[in-house]
Jmol script that loads the backbone (N, CA, C; Angstrom):
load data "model"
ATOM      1  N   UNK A   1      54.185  58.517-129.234  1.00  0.00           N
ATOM      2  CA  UNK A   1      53.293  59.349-128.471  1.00  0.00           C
ATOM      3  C   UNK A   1      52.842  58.558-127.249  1.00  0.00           C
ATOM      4  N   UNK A   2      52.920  59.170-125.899  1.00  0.00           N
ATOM      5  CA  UNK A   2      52.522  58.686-124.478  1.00  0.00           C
ATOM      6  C   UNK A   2      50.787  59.327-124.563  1.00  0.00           C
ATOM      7  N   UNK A   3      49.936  58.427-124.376  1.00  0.00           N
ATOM      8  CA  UNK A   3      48.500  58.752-123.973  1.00  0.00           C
ATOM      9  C   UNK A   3      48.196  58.389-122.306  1.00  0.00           C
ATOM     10  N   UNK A   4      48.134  59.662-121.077  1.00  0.00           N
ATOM     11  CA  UNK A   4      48.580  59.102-119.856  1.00  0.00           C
ATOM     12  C   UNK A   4      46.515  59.705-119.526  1.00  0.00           C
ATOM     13  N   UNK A   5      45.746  58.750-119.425  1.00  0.00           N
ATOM     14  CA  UNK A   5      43.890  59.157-118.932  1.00  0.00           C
ATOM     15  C   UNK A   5      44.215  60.188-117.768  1.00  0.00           C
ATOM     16  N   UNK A   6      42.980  61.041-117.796  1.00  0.00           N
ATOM     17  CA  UNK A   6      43.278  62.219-116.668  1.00  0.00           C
ATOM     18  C   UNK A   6      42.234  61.701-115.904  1.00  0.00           C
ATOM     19  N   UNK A   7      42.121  61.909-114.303  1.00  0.00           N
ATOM     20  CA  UNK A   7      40.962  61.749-113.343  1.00  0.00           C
ATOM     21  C   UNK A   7      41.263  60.124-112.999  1.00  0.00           C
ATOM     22  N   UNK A   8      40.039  59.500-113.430  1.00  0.00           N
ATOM     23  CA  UNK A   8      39.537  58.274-113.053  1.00  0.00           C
ATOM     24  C   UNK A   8      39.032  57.700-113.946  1.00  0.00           C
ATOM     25  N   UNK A   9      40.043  57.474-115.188  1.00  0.00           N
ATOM     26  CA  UNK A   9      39.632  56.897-116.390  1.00  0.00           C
ATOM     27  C   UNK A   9      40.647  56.402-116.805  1.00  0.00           C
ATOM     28  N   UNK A  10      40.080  55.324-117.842  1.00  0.00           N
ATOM     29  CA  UNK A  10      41.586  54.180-117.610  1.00  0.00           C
ATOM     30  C   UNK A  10      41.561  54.139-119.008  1.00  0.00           C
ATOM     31  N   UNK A  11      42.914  53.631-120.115  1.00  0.00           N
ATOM     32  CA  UNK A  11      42.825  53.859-121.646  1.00  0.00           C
ATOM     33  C   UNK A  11      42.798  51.962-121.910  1.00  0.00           C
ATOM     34  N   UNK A  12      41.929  51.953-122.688  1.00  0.00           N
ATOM     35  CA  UNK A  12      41.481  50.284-123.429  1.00  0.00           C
ATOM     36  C   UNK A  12      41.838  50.134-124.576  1.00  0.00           C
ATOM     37  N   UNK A  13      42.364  49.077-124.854  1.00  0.00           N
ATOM     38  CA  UNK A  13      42.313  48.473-126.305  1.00  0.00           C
ATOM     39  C   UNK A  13      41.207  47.454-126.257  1.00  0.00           C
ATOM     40  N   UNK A  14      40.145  47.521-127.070  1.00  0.00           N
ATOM     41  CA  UNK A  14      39.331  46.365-127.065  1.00  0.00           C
ATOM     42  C   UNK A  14      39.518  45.046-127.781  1.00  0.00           C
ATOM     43  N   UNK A  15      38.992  44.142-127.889  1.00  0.00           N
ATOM     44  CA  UNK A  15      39.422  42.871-128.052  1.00  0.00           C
ATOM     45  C   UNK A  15      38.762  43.117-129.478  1.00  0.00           C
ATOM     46  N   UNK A  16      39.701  42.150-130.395  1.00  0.00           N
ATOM     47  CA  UNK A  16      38.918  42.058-131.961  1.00  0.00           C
ATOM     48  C   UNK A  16      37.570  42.042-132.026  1.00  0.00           C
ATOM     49  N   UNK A  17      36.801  42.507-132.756  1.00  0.00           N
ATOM     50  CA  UNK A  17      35.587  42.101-133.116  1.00  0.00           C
ATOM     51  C   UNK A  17      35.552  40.492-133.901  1.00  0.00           C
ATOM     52  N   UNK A  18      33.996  39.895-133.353  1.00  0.00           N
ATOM     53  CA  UNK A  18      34.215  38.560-134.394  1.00  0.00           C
ATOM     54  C   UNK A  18      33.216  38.962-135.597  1.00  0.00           C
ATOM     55  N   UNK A  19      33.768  38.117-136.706  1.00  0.00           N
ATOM     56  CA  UNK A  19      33.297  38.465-137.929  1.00  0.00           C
ATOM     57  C   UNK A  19      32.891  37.398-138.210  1.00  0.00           C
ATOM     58  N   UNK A  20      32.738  35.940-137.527  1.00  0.00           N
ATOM     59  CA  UNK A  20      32.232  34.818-137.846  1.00  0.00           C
ATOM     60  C   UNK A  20      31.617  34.141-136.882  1.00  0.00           C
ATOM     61  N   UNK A  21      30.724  33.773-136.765  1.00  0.00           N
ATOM     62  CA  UNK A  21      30.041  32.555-135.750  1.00  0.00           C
ATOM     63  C   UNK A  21      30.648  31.147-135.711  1.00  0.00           C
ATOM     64  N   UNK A  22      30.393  30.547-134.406  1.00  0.00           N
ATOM     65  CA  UNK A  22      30.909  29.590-134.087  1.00  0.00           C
ATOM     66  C   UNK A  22      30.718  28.684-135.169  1.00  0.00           C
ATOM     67  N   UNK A  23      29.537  28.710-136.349  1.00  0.00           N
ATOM     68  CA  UNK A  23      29.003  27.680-137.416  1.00  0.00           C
ATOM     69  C   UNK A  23      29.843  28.107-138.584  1.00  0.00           C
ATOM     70  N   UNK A  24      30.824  28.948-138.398  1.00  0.00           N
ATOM     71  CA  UNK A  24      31.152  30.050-139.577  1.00  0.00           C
ATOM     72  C   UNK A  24      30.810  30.720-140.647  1.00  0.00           C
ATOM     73  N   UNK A  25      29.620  30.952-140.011  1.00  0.00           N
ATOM     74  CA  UNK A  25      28.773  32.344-140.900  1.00  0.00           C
ATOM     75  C   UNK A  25      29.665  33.423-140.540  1.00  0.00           C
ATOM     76  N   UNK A  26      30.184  34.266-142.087  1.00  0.00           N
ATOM     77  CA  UNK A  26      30.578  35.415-142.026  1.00  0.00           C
ATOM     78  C   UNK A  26      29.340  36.222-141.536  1.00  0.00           C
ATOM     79  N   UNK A  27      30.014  37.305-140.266  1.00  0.00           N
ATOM     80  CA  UNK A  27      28.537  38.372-140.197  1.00  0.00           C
ATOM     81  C   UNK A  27      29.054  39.662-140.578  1.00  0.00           C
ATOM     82  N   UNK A  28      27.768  40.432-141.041  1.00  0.00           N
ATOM     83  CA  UNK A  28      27.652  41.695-141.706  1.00  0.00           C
ATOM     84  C   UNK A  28      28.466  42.969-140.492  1.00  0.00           C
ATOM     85  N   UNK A  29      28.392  43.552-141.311  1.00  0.00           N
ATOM     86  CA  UNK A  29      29.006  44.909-139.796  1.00  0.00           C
ATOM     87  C   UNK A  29      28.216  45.279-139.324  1.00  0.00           C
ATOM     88  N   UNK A  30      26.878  45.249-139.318  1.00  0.00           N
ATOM     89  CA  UNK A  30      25.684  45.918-138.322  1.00  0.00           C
ATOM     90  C   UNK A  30      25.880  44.898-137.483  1.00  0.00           C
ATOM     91  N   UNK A  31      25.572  43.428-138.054  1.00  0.00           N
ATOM     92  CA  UNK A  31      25.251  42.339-136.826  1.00  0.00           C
ATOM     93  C   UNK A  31      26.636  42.137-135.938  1.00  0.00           C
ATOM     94  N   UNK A  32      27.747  42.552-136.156  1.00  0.00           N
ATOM     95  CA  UNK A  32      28.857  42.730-135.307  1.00  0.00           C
ATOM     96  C   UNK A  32      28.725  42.991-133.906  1.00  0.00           C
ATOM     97  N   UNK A  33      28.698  42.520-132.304  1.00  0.00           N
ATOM     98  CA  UNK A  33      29.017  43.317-131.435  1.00  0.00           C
ATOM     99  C   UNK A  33      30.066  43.896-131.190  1.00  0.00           C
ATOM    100  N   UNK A  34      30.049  44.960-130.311  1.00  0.00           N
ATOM    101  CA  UNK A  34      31.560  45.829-129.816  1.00  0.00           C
ATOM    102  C   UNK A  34      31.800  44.673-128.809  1.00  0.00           C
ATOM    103  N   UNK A  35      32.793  44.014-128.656  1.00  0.00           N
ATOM    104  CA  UNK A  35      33.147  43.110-127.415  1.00  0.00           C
ATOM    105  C   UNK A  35      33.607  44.500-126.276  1.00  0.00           C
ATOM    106  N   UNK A  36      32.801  43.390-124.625  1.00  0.00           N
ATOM    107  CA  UNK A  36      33.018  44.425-124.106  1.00  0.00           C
ATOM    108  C   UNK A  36      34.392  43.941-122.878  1.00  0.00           C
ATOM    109  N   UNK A  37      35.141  43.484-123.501  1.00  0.00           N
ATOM    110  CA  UNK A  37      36.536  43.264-122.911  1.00  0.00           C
ATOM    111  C   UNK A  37      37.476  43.769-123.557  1.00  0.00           C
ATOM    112  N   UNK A  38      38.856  44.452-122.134  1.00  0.00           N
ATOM    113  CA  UNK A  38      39.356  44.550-123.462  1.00  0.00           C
ATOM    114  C   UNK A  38      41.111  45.168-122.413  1.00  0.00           C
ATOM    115  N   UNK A  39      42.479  45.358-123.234  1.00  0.00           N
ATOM    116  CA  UNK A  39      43.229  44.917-121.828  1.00  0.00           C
ATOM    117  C   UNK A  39      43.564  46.759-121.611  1.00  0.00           C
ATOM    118  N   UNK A  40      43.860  46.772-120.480  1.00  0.00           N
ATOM    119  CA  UNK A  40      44.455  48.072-120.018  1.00  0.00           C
ATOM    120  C   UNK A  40      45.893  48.550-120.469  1.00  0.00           C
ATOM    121  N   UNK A  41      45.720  49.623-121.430  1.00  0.00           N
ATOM    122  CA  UNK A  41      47.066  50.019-121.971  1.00  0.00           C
ATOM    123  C   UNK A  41      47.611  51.286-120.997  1.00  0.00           C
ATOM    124  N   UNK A  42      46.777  51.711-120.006  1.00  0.00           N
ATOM    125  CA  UNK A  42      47.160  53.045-119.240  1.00  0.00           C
ATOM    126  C   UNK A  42      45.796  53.486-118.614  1.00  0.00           C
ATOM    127  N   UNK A  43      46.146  53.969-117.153  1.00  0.00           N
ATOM    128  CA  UNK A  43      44.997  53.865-115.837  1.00  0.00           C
ATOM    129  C   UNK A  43      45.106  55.948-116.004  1.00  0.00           C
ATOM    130  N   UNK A  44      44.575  56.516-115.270  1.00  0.00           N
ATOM    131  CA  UNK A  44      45.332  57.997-114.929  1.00  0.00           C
ATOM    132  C   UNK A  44      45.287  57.845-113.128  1.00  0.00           C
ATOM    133  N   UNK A  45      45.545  58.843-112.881  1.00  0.00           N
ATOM    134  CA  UNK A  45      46.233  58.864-111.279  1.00  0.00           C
ATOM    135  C   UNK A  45      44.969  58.645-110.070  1.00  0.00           C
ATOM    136  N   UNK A  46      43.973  59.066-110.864  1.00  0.00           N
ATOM    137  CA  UNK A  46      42.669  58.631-109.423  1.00  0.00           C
ATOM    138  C   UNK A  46      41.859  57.358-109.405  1.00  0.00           C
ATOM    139  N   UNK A  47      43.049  56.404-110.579  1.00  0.00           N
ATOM    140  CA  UNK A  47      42.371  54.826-110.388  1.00  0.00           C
ATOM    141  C   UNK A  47      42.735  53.795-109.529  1.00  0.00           C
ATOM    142  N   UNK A  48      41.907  53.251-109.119  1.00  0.00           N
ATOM    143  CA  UNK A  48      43.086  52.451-107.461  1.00  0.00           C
ATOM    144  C   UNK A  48      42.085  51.431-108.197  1.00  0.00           C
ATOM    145  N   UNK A  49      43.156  49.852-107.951  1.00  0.00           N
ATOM    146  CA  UNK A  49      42.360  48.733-108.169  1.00  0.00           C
ATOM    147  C   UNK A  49      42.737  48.000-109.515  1.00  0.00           C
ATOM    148  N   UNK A  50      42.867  48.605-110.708  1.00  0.00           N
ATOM    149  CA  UNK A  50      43.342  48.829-111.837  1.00  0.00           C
ATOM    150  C   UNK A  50      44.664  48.803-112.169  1.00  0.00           C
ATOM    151  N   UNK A  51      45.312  47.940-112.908  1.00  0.00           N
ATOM    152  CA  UNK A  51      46.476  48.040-113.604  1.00  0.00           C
ATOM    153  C   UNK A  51      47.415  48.077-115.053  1.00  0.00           C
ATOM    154  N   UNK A  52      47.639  48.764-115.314  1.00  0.00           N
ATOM    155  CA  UNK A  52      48.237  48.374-116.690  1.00  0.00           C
ATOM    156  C   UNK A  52      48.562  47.226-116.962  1.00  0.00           C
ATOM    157  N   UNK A  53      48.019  46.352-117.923  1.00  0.00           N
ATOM    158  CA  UNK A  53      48.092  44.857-118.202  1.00  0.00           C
ATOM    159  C   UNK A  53      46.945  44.011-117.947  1.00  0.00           C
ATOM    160  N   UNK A  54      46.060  44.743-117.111  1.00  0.00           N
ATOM    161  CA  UNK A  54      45.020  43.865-116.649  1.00  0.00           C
ATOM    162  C   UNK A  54      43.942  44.229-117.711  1.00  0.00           C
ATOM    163  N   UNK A  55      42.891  42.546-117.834  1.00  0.00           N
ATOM    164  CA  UNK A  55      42.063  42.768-118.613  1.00  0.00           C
ATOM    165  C   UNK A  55      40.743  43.318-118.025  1.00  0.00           C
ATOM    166  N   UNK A  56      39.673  43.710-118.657  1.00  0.00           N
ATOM    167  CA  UNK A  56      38.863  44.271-117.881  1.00  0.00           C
ATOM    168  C   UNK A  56      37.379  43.874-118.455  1.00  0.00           C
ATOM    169  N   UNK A  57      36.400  43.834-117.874  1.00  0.00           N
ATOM    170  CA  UNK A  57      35.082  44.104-118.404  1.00  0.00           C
ATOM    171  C   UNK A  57      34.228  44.922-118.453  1.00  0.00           C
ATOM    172  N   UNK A  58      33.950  45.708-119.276  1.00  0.00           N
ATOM    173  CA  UNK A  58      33.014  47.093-118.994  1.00  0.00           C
ATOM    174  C   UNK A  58      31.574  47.052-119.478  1.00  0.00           C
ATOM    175  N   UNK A  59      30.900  47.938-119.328  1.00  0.00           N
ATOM    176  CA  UNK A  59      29.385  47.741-120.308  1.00  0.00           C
ATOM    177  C   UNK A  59      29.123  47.630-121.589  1.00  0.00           C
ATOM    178  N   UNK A  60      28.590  47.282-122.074  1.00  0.00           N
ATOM    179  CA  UNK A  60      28.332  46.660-123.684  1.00  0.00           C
ATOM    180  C   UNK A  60      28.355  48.656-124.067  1.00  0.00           C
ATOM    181  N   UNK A  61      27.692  49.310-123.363  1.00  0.00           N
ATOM    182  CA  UNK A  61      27.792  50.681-124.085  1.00  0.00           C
ATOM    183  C   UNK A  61      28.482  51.902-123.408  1.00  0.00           C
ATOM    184  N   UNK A  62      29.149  51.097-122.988  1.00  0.00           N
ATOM    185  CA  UNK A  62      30.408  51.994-122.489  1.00  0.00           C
ATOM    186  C   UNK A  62      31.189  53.044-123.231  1.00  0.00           C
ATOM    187  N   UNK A  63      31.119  53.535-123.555  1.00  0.00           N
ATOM    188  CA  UNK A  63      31.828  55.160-124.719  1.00  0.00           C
ATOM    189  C   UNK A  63      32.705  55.951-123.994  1.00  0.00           C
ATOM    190  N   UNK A  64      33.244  56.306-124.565  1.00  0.00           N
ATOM    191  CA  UNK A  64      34.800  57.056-124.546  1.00  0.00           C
ATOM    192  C   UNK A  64      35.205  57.896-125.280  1.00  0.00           C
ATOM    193  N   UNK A  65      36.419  58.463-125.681  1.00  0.00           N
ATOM    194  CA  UNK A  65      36.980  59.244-126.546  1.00  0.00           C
ATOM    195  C   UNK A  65      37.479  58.242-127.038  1.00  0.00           C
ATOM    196  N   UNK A  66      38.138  58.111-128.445  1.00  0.00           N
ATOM    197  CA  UNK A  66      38.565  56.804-129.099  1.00  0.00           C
ATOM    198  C   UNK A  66      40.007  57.680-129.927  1.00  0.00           C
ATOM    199  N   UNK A  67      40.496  57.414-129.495  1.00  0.00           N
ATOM    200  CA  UNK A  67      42.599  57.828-129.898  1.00  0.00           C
ATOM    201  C   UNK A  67      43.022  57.191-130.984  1.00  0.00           C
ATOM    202  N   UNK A  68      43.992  57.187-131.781  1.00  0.00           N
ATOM    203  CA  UNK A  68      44.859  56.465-132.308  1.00  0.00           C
ATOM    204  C   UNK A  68      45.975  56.979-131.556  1.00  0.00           C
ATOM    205  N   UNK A  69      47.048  55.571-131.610  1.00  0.00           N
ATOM    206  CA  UNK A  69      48.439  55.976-131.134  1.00  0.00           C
ATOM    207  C   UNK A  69      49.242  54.597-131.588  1.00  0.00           C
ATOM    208  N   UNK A  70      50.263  54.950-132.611  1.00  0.00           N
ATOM    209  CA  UNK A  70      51.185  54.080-132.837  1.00  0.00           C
ATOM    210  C   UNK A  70      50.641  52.667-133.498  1.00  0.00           C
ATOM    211  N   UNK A  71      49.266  53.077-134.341  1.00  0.00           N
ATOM    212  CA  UNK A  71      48.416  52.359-135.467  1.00  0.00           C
ATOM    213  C   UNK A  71      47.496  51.470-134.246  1.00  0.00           C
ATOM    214  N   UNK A  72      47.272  51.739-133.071  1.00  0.00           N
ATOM    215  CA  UNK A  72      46.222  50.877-132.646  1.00  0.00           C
ATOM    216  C   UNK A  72      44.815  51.590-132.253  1.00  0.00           C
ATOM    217  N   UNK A  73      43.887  51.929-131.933  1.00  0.00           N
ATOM    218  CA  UNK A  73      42.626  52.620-131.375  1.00  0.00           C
ATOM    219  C   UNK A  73      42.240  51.827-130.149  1.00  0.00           C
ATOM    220  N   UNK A  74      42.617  52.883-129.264  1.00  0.00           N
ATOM    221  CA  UNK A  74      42.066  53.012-127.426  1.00  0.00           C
ATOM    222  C   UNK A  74      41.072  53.389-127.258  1.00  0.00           C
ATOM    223  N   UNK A  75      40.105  53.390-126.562  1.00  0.00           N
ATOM    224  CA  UNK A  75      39.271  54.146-125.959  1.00  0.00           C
ATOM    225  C   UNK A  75      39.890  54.656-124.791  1.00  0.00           C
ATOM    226  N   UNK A  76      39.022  56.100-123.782  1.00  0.00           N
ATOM    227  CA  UNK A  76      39.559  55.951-122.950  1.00  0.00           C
ATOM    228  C   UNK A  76      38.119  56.232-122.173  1.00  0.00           C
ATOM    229  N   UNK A  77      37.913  55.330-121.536  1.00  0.00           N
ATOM    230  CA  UNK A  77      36.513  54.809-120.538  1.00  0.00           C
ATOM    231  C   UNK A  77      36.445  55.700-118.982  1.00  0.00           C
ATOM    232  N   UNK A  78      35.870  55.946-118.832  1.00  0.00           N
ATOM    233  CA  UNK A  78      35.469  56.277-117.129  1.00  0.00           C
ATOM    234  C   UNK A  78      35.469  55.206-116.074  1.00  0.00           C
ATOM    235  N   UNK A  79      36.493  54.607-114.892  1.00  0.00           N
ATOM    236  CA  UNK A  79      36.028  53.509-113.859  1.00  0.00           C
ATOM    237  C   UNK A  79      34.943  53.427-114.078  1.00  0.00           C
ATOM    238  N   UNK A  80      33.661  54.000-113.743  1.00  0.00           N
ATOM    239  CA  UNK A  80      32.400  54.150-113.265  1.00  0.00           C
ATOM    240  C   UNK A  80      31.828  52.769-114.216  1.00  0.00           C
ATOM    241  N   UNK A  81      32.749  52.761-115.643  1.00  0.00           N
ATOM    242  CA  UNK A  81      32.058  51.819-116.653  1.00  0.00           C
ATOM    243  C   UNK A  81      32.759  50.141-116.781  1.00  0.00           C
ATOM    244  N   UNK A  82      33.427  50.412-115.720  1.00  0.00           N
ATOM    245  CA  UNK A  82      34.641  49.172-115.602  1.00  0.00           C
ATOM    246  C   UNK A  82      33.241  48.415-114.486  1.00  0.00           C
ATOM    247  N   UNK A  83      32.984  46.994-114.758  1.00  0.00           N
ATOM    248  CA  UNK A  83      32.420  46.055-114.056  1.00  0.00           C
ATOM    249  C   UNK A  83      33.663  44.774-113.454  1.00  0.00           C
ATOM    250  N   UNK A  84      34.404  44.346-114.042  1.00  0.00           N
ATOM    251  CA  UNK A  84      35.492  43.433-113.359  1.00  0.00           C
ATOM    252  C   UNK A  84      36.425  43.630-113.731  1.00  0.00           C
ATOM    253  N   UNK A  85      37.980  42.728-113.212  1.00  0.00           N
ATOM    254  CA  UNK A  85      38.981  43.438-113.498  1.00  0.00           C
ATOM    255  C   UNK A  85      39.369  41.397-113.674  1.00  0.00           C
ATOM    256  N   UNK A  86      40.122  41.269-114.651  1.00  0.00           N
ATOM    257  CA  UNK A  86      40.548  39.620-114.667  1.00  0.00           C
ATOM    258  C   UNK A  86      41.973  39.534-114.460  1.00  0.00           C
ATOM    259  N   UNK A  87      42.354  39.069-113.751  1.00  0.00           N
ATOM    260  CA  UNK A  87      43.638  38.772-113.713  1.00  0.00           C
ATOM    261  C   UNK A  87      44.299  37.244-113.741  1.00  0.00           C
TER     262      UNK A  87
END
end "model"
wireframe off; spacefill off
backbone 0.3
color backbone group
């Protein structure tokens, strides 16, 4: 299955969650953050700046529609919520 974002919204895979602290305390799933990086699997046609492959940084509460495709979960974010682009 092809997932291609419509407008000006780009599709994310986010980066693992950590489940341990640097001291290696296992943490609970509440105390979990959503990491807010994460790499570009697919842009749609009104994103300029943006590329498939590039990693990105968005807002800690950045929300989306959230997909499965081919056993992984995307979001797919609005630019508006994209803050840097790393290359």
């Amino acid at each position: 299955m092809k997932v291609i974002p419509y407008g000006e919204r780009v599709l994310i895979k986010r980066e693992a969650v950590e489940t341990k602290t640097a001291g290696g305390i296992i943490l609970q799933t509440e105390s979990q953050e959503r990491p807010v990086q994460g790499l570009v699997k697919g842009v749609g046609a009104g994103v300029e700046g943006i590329s498939v492959g590039d990693t990105v940084i968005f807002g800690k509460y950045a929300s989306g529609a959230s997909v499965d495709v081919e056993g992984e979960t995307l979001e797919v974010i609005d630019t508006s919520e994209v803050k840097a682009v790393i290359r």
